[in-house]
C-alpha positions as CSV (number, residue, x, y, z in Angstrom):
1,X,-36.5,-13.9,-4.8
2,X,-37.0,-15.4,-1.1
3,X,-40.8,-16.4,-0.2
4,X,-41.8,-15.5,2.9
5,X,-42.7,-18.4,5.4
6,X,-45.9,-19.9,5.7
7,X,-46.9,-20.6,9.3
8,X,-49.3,-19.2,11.5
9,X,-49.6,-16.2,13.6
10,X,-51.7,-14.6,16.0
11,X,-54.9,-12.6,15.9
12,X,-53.2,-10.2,17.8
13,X,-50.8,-9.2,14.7
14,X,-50.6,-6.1,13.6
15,X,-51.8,-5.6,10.1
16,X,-49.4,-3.9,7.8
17,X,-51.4,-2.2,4.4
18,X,-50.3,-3.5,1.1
19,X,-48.7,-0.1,0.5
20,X,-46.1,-0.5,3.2
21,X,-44.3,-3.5,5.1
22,X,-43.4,-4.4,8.2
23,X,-39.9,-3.9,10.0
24,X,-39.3,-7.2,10.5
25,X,-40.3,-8.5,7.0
26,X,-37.1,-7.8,5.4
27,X,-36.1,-11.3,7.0
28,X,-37.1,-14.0,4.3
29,X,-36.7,-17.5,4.9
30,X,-35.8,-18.9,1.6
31,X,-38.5,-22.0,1.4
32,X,-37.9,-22.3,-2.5
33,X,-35.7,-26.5,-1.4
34,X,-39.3,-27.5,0.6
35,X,-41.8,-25.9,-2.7
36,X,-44.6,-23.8,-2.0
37,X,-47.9,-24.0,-4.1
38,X,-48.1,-21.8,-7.3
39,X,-51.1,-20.0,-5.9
40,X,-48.3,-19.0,-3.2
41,X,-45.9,-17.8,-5.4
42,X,-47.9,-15.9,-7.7
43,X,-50.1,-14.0,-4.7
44,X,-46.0,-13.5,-3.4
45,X,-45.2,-12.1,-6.8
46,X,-48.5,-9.9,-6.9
47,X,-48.1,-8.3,-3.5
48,X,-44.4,-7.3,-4.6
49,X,-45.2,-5.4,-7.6
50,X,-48.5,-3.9,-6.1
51,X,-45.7,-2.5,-3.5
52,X,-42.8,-2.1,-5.7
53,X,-40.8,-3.9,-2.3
54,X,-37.4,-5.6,-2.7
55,X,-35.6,-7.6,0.3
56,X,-32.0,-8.4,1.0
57,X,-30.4,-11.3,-0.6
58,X,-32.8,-11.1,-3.5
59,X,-31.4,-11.0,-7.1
60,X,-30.5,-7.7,-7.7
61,X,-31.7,-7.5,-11.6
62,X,-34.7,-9.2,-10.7
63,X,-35.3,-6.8,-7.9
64,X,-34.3,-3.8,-10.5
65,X,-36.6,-5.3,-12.9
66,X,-39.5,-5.7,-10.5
67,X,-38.9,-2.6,-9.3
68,X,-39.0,-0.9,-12.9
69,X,-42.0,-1.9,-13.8
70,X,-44.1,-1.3,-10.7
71,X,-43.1,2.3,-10.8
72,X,-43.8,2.6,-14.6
73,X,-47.4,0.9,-14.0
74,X,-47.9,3.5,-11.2
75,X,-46.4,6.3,-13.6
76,X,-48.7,5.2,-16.6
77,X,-51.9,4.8,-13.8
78,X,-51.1,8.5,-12.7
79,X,-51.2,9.9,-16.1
80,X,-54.2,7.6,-17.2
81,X,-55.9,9.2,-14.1
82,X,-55.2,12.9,-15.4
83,X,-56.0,11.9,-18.9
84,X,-59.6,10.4,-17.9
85,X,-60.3,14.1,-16.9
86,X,-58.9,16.0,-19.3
87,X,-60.5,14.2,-22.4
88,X,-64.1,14.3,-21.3
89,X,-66.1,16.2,-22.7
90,X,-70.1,17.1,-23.0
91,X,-72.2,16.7,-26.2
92,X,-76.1,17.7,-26.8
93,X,-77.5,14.4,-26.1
94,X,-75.0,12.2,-24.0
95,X,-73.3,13.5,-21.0
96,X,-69.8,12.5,-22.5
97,X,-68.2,11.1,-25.5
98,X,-68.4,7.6,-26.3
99,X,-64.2,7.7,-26.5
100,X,-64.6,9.1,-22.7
101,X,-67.1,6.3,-21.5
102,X,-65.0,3.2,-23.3
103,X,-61.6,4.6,-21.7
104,X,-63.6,5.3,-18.7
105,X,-64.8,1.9,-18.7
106,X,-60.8,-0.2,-19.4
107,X,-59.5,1.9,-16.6
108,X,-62.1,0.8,-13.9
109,X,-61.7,-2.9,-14.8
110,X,-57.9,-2.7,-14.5
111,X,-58.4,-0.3,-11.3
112,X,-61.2,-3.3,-10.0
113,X,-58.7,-6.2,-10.8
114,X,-55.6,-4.0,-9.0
115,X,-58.3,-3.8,-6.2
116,X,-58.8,-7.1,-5.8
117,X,-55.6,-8.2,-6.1
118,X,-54.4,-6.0,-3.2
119,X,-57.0,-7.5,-1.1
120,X,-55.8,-10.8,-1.8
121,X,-52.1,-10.3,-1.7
122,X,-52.1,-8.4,1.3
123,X,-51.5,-10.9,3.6
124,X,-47.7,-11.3,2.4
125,X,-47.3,-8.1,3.7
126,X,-47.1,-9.8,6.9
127,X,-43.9,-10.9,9.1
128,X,-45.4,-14.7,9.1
129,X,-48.3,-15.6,6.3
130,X,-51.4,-16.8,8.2
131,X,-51.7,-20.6,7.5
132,X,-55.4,-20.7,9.0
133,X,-58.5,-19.5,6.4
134,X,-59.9,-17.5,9.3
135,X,-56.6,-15.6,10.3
136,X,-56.2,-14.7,6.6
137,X,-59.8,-13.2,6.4
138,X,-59.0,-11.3,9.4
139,X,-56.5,-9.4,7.9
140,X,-57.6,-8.7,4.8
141,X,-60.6,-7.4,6.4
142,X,-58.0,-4.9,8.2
143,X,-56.6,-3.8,4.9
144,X,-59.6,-3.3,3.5
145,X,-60.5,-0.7,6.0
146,X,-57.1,0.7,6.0
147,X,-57.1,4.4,4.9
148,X,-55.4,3.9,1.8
149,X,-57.2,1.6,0.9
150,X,-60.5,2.9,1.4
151,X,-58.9,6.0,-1.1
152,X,-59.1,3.2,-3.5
153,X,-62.6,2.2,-3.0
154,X,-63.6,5.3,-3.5
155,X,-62.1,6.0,-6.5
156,X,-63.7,2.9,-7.7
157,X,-67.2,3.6,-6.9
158,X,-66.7,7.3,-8.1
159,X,-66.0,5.6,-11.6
160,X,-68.7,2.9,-11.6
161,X,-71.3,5.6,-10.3
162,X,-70.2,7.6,-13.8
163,X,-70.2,5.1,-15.9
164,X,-74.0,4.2,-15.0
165,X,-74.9,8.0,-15.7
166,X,-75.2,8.4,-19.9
167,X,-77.7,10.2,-20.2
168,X,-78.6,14.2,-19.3
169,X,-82.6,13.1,-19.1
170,X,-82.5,12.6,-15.7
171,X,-81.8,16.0,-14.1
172,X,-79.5,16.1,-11.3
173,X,-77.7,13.0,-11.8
174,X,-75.1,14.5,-13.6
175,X,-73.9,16.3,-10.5
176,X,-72.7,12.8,-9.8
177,X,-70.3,13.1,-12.1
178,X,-68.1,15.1,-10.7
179,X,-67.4,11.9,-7.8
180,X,-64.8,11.5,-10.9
181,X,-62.6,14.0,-9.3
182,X,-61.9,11.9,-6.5
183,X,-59.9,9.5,-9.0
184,X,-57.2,12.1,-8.4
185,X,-56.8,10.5,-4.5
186,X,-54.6,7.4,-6.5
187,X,-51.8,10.2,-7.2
188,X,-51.8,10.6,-3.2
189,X,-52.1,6.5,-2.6
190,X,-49.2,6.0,-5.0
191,X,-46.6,9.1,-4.9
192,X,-47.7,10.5,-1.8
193,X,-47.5,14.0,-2.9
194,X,-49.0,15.7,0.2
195,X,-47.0,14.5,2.3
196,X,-44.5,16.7,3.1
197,X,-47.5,19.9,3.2
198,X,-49.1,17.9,6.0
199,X,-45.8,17.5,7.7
200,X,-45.1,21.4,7.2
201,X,-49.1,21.9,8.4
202,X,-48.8,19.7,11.2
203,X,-45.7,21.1,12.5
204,X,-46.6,25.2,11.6
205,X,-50.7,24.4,12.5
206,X,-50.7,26.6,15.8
207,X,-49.0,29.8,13.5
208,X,-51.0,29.0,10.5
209,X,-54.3,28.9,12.8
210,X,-53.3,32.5,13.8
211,X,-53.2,33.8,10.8
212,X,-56.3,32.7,9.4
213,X,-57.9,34.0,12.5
214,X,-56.8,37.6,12.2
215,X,-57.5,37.2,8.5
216,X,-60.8,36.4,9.4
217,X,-61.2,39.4,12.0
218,X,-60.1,41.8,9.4
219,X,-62.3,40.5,7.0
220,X,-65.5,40.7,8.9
221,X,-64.5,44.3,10.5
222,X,-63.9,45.6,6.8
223,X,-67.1,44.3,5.5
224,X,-69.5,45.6,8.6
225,X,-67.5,49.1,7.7
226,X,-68.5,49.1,4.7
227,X,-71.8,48.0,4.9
228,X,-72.8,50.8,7.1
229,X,-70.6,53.5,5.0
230,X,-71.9,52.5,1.4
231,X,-75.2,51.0,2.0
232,X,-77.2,54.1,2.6
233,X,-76.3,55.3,-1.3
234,X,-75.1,51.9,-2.5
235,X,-78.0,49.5,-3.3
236,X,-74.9,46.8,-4.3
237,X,-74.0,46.7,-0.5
238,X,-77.6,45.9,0.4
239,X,-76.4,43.4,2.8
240,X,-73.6,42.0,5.1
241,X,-73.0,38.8,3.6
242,X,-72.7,40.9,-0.1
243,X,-70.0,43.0,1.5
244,X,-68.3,40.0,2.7
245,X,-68.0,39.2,-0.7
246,X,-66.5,42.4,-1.8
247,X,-64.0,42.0,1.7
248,X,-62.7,38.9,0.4
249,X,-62.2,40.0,-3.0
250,X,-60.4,43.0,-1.6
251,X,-58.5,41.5,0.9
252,X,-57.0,38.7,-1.6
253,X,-56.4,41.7,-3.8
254,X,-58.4,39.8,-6.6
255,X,-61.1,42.3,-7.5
256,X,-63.9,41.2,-9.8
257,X,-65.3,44.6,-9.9
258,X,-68.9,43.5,-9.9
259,X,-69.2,45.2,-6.6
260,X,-67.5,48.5,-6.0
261,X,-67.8,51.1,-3.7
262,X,-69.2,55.0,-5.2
263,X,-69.0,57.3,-1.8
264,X,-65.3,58.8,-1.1
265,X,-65.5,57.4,2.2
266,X,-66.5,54.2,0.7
267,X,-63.4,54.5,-1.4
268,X,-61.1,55.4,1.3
269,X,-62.4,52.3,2.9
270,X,-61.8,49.9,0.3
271,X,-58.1,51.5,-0.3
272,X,-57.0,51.1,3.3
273,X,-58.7,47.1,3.3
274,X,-56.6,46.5,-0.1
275,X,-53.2,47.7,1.2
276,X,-53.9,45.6,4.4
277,X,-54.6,42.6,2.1
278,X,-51.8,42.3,0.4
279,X,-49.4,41.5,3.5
280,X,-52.5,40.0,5.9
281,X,-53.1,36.9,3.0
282,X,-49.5,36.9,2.6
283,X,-48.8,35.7,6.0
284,X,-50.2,31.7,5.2
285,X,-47.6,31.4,1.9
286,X,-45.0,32.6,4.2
287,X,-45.8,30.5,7.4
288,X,-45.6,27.7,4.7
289,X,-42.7,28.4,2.8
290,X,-40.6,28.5,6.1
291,X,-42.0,25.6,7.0
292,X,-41.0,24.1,3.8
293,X,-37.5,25.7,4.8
294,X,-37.2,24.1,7.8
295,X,-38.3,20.9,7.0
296,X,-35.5,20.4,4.7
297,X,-33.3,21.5,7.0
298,X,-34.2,18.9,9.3
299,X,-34.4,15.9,7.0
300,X,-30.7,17.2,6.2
301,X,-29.2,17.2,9.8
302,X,-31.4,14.2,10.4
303,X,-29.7,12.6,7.4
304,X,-26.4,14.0,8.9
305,X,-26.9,12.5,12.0
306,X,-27.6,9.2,10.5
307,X,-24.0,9.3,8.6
308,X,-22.2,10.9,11.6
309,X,-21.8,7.3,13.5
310,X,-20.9,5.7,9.6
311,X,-18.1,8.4,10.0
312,X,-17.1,8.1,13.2
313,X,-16.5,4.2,12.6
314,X,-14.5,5.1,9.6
315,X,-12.2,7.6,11.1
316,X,-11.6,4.7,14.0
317,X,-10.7,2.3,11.5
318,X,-8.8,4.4,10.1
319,X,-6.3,5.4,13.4
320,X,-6.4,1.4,14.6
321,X,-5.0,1.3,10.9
322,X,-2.2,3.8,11.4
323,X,-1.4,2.6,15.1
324,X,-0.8,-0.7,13.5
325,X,1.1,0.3,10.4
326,X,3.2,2.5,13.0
327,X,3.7,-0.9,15.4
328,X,4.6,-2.7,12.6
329,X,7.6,-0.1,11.1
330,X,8.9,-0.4,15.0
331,X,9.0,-4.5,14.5
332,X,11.0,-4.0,11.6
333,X,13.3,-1.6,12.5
334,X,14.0,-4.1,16.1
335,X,13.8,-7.1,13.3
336,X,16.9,-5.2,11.4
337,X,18.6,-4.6,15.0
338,X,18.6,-8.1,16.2
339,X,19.7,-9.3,12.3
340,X,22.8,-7.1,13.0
341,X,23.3,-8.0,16.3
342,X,23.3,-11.8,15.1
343,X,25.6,-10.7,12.1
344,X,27.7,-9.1,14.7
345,X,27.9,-12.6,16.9
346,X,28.8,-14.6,14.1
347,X,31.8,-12.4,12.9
348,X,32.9,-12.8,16.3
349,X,32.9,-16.7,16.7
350,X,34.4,-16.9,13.7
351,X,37.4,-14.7,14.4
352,X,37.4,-16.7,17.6
């Protein structure tokens, strides 16, 4: 696999995050004739499978092979993160099991060493390697700020916060616990699973906004209704904020049926807010799903688009073919003309 070149480059460079190269990296100089350290090759060797990035000209069962087992570590991380949360479990004197707190505790020394080692490898993510200690340190500074990363951190202290927490004597701490959760945030680092609800949110925001808006409207109107038609008989609906409770479980069509209302008008009420639920919460899913729709439909005309000029050249190619195949039937046919011609001459002189 081709090394990327070791010169300097300016502060002014911009930083690209571990997780994703630059344009112009995919242009390796192949410095393996002039030797570069082992430190060199190894951080090199790091940063690729912390990226799961190949490059032109590299060998391709290498590159497969690389490729394989960054995505598998990835895979095996991912499920390691959903298996953390779905094995712990609470006992009378502990907080957790001591299986929990020893699995908890391998995981966050791999996840620290990954850590570190994306810090350091980082700098191969640029189009020229810093040469200069101080150019280096500025750009793993950068990554270490960069969003993703920070994702990381988080993760990390989350884990080291619960692993200092064994004990239920101290009340309150154990809320702490639940900084676990944000462990999950590796799935998004890795697979990037939101992003194509982001996209869809970004893109729909302005429809979406509406709808929560009127959802919202209805919701307050239903519950100030109903506050002043049950609470005179209802002690249940002894305030607004209880009836906005009830209005969201009766909008969402959910009913928990700890509040309800008594009064027949109370009844109508609630009847009328439920029907209007049912297609007022729908209207989010629906924004969404269209925007799902036409999301797809654009990465396929966009993909489309992308093969049309692949096309175009072919179909080219493939007339400049025909003209000259056609040109070359016309060569022959005067080739076979002026052979007869010539055959014609000669049987001339010779009866001559």
């Amino acid at each position: 696999m081709a090394s990327p070149s070791k010169v300097d480059t300016s502060d002014d460079e911009s930083l690209e995050y571990a997780g994703h190269s630059s344009g112009s990296s995919n242009h390796w100089p192949d410095e393996a004739s002039t030797g570069r350290n082992n430190r060199d090759w190894l951080r090199f060797w790091v940063w690729s499978f912390l990226t799961t990035k190949t490059y032109p000209g590299d060998n391709k069962r290498r590159s497969c092979l690389l490729w394989v087992a960054a995505n598998g570590y990835q895979l095996i991380m991912a499920f390691a993160v959903i298996f953390l949360l779905v094995l712990d479990s609470t006992t009378d004197v502990t907080v957790t099991t001591s299986t929990y707190w020893y699995s908890e505790l391998v995981l966050t020394c791999i996840w620290a060493i990954e850590y570190v080692l994306r810090i350091w490898s980082c700098i191969e993510g640029q189009p020229r390697v810093p040469s200069a200690a101080f150019a280096r340190c500025k750009v793993r500074v950068r990554a270490a700020i960069h969003p993703l990363m920070l994702v990381d951190f988080v993760s990390l202290v989350s884990l080291v916060v619960d692993l200092c927490i064994d004990s239920n004597e101290l009340r309150g701490l154990g809320a702490l616990r639940m900084l676990r959760v944000f462990t999950l945030l590796r799935l998004e680092r890795d697979w990037r699973i939101c992003d194509p609800l982001l996209m869809v949110v970004a893109r729909e925001g302005r429809l979406l906004g509406g709808a929560v808006a009127i959802a919202l409207t209805m919701l307050v109107c239903c519950s100030v209704v109903m506050f002043y038609v049950e609470a005179p008989t209802n002690p249940k609906f002894g305030s607004v904020a209880d009836c906005l409770w009830w209005g969201t479980t009766a909008l969402t069509t959910v009913g928990y049926g700890d509040l309800y209302p008594e009064s027949p008008l109370g009844r109508i009420v609630a009847s009328i807010t439920a029907f209007l639920g049912i297609g007022l919460f729908a209207l989010p899913a629906g924004i969404i799903t269209s925007g799902f729709r036409n999301e797809q439909i654009r990465r396929r005309n966009k993909s489309h688009a992308s093969d049309s000029p692949q096309d175009e050249e072919a179909e080219e190619l493939k007339e400049l073919i025909q003209g000259l195949h056609q040109r070359l039937e016309s060569f022959e046919l005067r080739l076979q003309a002026m052979h007869s011609e010539l055959t014609a001459i000669r049987a001339e002189q010779k009866l001559g």
